[in-house]
C-alpha positions in Angstrom: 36.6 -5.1 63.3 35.4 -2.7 61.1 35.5 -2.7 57.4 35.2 -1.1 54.1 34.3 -2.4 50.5 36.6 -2.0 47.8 35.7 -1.7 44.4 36.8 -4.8 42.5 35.7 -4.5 38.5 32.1 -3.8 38.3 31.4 -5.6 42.2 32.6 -4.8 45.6 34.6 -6.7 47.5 35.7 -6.9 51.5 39.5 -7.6 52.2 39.6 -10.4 55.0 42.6 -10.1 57.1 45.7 -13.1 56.8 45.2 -13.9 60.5 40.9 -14.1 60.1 41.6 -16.6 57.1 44.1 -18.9 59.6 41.7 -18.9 62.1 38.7 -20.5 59.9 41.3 -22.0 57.9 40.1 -20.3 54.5 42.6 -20.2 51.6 42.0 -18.6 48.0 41.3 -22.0 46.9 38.6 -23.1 49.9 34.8 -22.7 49.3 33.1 -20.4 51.4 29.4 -20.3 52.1 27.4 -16.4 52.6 24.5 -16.5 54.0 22.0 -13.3 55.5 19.2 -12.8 57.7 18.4 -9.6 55.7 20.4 -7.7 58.2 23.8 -9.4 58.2 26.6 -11.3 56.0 27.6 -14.6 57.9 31.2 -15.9 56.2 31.9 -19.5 56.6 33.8 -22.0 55.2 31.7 -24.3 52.9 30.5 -27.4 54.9 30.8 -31.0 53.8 27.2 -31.4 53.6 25.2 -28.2 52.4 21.7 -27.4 52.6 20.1 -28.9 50.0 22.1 -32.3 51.4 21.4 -31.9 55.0 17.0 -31.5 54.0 17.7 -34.6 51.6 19.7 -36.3 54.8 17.0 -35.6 57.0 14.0 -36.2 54.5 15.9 -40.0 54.2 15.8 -40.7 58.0 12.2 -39.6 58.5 11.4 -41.6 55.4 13.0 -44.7 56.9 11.6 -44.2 60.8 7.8 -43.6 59.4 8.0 -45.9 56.3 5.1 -48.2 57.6 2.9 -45.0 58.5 3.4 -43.3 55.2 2.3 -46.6 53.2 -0.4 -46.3 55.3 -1.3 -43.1 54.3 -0.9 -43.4 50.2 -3.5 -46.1 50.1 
C-alpha cells in the first residue's frame, strides 16, 4: 500500500486505513511505538514492556545468574 503525507498544522501526518487499525488493534486512544533503521518507519502498537524495561529486565537476570562472579570481581 502506498501512501502520502498530509499536512496536519505545522507536521505531516500519514492516514492509516480503518481495516489496518483492526488488524493491529490500534484505536485513537492506544499507544503506538515508531521506530527506524534510517531507511524505514516500523508502526506498532506500544508493548507492555518497552525498551528501557526489557534492558532493565535483562540487566536483573544476568545480575541474579552471575551475582557470585561479579562480587568476585568488585573486590
Amino acid at each position: 500500500m502506498i501512501k502520502n503525507l498530509v499536512k496536519h498544522g505545522n507536521s505531516w501526518a500519514i492516514i492509516i486505513d480503518r481495516p489496518i487499525l483492526d488488524l493491529l488493534k490500534i484505536n485513537p486512544e492506544s499507544e503506538i511505538e515508531l521506530t527506524t533503521d534510517g531507511q524505514s518507519i516500523r508502526i506498532a502498537p506500544a508493548t507492555p514492556l518497552s525498551t528501557k524495561s526489557k534492558v532493565r529486565a535483562a540487566s536483573a537476570k544476568v545480575n541474579a545468574k552471575h551475582l557470585k562472579a561479579f562480587r568476585k570481581l568488585a573486590e
